[in-house]
C-alpha positions as CSV (number, residue, x, y, z in Angstrom):
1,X,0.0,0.0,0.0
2,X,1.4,3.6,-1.0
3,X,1.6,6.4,1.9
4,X,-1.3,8.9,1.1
5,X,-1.5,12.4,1.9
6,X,-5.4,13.4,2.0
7,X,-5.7,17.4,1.7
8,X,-9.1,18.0,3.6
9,X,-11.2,21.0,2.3
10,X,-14.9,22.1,1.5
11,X,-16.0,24.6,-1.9
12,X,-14.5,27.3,0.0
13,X,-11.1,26.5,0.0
14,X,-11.0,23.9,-3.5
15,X,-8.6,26.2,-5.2
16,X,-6.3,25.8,-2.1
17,X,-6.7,22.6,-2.0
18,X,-6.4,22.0,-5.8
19,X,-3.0,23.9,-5.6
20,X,-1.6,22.3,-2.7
21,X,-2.1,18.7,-4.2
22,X,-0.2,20.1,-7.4
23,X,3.0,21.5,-5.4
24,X,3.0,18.2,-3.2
25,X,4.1,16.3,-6.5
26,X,6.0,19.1,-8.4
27,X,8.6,19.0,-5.5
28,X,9.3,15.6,-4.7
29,X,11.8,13.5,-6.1
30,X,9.9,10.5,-6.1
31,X,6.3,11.6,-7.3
32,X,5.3,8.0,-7.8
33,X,6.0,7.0,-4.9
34,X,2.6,8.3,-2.6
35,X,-1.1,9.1,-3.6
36,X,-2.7,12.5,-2.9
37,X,-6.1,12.5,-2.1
38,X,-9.2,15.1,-1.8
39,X,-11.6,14.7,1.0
40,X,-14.2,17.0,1.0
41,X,-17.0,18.2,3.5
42,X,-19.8,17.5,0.7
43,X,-19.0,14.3,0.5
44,X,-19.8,13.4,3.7
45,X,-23.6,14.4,4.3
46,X,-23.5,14.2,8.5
47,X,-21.9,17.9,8.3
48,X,-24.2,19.6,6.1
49,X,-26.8,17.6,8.5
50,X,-26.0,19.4,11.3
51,X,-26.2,22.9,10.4
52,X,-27.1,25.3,12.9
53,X,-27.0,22.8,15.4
54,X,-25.2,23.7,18.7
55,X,-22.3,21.8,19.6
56,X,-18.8,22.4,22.1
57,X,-16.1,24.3,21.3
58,X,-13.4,25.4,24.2
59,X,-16.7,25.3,26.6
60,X,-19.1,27.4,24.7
61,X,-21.7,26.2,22.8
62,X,-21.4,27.2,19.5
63,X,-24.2,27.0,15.8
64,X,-22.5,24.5,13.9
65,X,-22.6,26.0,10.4
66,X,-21.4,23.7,7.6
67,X,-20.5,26.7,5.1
68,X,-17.7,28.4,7.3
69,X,-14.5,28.4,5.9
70,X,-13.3,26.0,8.1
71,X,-16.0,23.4,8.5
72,X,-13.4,20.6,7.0
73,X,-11.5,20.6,9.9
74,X,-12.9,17.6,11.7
75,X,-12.0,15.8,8.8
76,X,-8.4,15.2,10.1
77,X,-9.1,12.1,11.5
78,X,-11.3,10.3,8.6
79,X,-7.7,9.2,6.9
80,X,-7.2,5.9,9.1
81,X,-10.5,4.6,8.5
82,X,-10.0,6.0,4.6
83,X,-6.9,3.7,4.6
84,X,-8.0,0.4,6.4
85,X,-6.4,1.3,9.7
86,X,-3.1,0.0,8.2
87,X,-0.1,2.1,6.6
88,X,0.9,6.1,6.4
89,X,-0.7,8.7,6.0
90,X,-0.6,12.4,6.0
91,X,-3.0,14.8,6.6
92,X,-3.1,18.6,5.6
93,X,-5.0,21.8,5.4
94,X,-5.9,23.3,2.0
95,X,-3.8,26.1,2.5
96,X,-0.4,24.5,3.0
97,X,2.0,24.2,0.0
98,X,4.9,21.8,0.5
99,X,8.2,23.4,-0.7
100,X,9.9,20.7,0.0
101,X,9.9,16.7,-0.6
102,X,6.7,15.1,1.4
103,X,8.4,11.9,1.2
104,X,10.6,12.8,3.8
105,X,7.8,12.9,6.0
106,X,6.1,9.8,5.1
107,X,8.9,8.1,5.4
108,X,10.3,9.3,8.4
109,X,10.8,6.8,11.8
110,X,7.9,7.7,14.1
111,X,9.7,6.3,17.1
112,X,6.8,4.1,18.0
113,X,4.5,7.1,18.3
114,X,1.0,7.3,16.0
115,X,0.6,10.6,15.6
116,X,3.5,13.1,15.2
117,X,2.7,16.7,14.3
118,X,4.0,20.3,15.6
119,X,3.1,22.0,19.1
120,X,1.5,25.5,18.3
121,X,2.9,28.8,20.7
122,X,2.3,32.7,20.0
123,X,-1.0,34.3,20.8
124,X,-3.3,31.9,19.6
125,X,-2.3,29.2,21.7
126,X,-2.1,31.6,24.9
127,X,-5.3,32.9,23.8
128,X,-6.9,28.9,24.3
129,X,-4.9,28.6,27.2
130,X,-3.4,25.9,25.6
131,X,0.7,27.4,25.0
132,X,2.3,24.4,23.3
133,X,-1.3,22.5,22.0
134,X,-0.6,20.0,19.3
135,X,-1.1,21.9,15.8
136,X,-3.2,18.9,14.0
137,X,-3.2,21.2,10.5
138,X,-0.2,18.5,9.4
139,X,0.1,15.0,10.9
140,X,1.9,12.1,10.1
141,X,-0.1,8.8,11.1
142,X,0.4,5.6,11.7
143,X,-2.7,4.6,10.8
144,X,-2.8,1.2,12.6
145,X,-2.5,2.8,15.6
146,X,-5.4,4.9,15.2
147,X,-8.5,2.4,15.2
148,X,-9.9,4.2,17.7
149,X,-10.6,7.4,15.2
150,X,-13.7,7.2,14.1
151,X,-14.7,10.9,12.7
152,X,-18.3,10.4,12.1
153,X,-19.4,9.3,15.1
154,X,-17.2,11.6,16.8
155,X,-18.1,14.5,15.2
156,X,-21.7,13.8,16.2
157,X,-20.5,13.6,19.7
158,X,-20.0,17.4,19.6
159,X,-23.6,17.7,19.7
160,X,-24.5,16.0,22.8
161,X,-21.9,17.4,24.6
162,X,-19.7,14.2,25.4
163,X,-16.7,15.4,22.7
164,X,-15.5,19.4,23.3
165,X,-14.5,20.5,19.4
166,X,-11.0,22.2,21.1
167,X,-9.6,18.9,23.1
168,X,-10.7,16.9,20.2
169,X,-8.7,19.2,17.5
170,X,-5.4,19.7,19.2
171,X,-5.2,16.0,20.9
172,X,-6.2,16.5,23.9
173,X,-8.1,12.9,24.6
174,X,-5.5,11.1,23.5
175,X,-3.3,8.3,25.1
176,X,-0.1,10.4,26.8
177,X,3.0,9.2,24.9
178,X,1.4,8.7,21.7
179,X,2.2,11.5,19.8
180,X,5.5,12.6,18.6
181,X,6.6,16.5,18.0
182,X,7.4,17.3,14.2
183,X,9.8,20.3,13.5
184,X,8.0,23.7,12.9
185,X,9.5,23.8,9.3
186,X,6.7,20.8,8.2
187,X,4.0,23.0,8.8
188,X,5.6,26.5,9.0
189,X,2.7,29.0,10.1
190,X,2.9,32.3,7.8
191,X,6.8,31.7,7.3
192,X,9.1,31.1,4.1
193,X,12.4,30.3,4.7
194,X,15.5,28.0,2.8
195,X,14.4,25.5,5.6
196,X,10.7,25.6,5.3
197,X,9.7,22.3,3.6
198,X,5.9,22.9,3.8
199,X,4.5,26.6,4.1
200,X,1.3,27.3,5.6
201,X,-0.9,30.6,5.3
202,X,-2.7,29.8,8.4
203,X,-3.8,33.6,9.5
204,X,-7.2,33.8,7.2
205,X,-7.5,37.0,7.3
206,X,-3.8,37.6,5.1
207,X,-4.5,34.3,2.8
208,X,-3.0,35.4,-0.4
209,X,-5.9,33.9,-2.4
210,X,-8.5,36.2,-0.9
211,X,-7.1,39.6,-0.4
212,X,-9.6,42.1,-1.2
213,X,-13.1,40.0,-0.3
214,X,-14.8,40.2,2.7
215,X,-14.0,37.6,5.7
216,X,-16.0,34.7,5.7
217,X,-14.7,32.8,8.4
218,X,-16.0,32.7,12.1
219,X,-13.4,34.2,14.8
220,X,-13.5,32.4,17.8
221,X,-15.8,33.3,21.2
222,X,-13.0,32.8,23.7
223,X,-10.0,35.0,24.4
224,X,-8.4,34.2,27.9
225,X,-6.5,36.8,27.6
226,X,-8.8,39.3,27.5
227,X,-12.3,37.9,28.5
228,X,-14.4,41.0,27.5
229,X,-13.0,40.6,23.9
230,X,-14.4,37.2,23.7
231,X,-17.7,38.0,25.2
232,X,-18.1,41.4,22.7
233,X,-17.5,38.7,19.7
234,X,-20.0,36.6,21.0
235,X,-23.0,39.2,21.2
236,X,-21.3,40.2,17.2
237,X,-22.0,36.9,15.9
238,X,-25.7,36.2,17.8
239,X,-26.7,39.9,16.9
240,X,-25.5,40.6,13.4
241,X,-24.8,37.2,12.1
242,X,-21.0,35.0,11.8
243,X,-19.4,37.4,9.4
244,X,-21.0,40.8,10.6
245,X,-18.7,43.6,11.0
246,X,-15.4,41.8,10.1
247,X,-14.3,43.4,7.2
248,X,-12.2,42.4,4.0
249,X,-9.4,39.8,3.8
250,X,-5.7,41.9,4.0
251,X,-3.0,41.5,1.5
252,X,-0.1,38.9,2.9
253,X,2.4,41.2,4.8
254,X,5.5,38.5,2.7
255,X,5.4,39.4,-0.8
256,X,7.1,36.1,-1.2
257,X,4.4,33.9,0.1
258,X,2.0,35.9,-2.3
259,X,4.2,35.1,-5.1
260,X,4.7,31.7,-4.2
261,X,1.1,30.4,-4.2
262,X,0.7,32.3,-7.0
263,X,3.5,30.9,-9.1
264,X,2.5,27.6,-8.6
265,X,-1.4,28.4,-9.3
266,X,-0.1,29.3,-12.7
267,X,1.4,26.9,-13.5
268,X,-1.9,24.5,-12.5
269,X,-3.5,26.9,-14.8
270,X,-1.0,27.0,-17.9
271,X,-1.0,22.6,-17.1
272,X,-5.1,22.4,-17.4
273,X,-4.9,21.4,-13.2
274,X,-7.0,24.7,-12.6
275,X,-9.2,26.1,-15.8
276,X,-9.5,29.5,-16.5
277,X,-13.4,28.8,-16.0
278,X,-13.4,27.1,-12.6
279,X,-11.2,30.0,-11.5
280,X,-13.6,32.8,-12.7
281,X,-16.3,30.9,-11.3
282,X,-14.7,30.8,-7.8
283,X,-13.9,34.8,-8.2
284,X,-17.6,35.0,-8.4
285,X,-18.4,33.4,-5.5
286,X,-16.0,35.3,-3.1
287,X,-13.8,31.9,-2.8
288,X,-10.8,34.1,-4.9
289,X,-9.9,37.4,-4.8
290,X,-11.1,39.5,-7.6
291,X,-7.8,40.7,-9.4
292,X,-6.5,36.9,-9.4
293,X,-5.7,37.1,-13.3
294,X,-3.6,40.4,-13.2
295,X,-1.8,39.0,-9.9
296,X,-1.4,36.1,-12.6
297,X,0.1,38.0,-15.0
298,X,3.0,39.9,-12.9
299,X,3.7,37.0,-10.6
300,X,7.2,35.5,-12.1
301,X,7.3,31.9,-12.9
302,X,8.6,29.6,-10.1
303,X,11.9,28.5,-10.7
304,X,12.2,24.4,-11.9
């Protein structure tokens, strides 16, 4: 059986996701060697089931709502199941683009661990109170270790309060000594560097993609920080509605990021991996920003 990586997204984020399974193959050395696969949230009906549903997140009860831009995220632990609880697998988000050979990951000696994956710091791990908190947005699995994954009926476990969204997503429930650290350059968070080997534009609001439309993405309720921020975006979201108030998505402060996602959607583009259709459609729906062609046009080719 061939390692896998599975790139989990939803509509919002397919151009991401299209991209990112393109770079994963244009920079290893041994293409052949691992599948990429596409999980999506529309092909599994339980999330669009449970939309507007209240379920757990950090302690507050949250409307699950199946068209934010980050609904795929419980889909990080369907990839065991997706590969027979046996071999390796990688998971991803849609907006990570490897710069470097994902082979080395795949193929890497988990000492014995299932999971291994990077710890998280800066403000938005002090903001959860949880400095340090596994950063499940890349794992490498072991996938016959994981049996006990089992993301439907999980997931629906968020909804009857026995399963809190938070401990589930960074690892919280599971068994101590079974997950190994990964180095911060496999899942590098708003950084490009000669050592990054997988960049990933995890501050929505600066995605590169998106610059110019407004945010639709749901900012979290808790900030322990600062309690009465966390309370005034709660009475925001039940007043005005998720998105109310938040504004437009803000150019990427790296001009090298920028022009790295874009090279590499060009060259999907010039390769028929991304039509000029699809994308146009996506700029109409608020998924891309709205100047994606000129960005296109002045963005230099990637170098070989």
């Amino acid at each position: 059986m061939k390692p896998c990586v599975f790139i989990h997204t939803n509509h919002l984020q397919i151009v991401g996701a299209l991209v990112a399974e393109y770079a994963l193959k244009r920079n290893s050395r041994t293409p052949e060697a691992f599948d990429v696969r596409i999980i999506h949230t529309e092909d599994y009906p339980f999330f669009r089931d449970r939309h507007g549903q209240d379920f757990l997140r950090d302690g507050v009860t949250r409307q699950w709502n199946a068209d934010d831009l980050q609904s795929f995220t419980p889909l990080r632990f369907m990839p065991p199941e997706l590969m027979g609880y046996g071999g390796r697998a990688v998971v991803m988000d849609p907006d990570i683009f490897a710069v470097g050979d994902i082979m080395e990951l795949l193929s890497r000696d988990m000492h014995g661990t299932a999971v291994v994956c990077r710890t998280r710091s800066g403000l938005k791990g002090i903001a959860a109170g949880k400095l340090g908190y596994f950063a499940t947005s890349v794992m490498l699995m072991d996938c016959a270790k994981l049996t006990h994954w089992r993301c439907e009926e999980q997931f629906h476990e968020m909804f009857e309060g026995k399963r809190d969204y938070m401990e589930w997503i960074s690892l919280k429930l599971e068994p101590k000594g079974s997950i190994g650290v990964l180095e911060a350059e496999w899942n590098d968070l708003d950084r490009l560097t000669p050592n990054t080997k997988m960049v990933h534009n995890t501050r929505r609001i600066t995605q590169p993609w998106k610059t110019g439309l407004p945010v639709d993405f749901t900012p979290a309720d808790r900030f322990r920080l600062f309690p009465p921020l966390g309370w005034a975006m709660r009475w925001r979201r039940q007043l005005l509605g998720d998105h109310a108030l938040l504004g437009k998505y803000r150019r990427h402060p790296d001009q090298n990021q920028e022009s790295f996602f874009f090279g590499l959607l060009r060259e999907c583009v010039d390769k028929g991996i991304i039509s000029e259709e699809m994308l146009r459609d996506e700029m109409r729906e608020n998924h891309v920003r709205h100047d994606a062609f000129e960005v296109l046009e002045r963005t230099p080719r990637l170098a070989a």
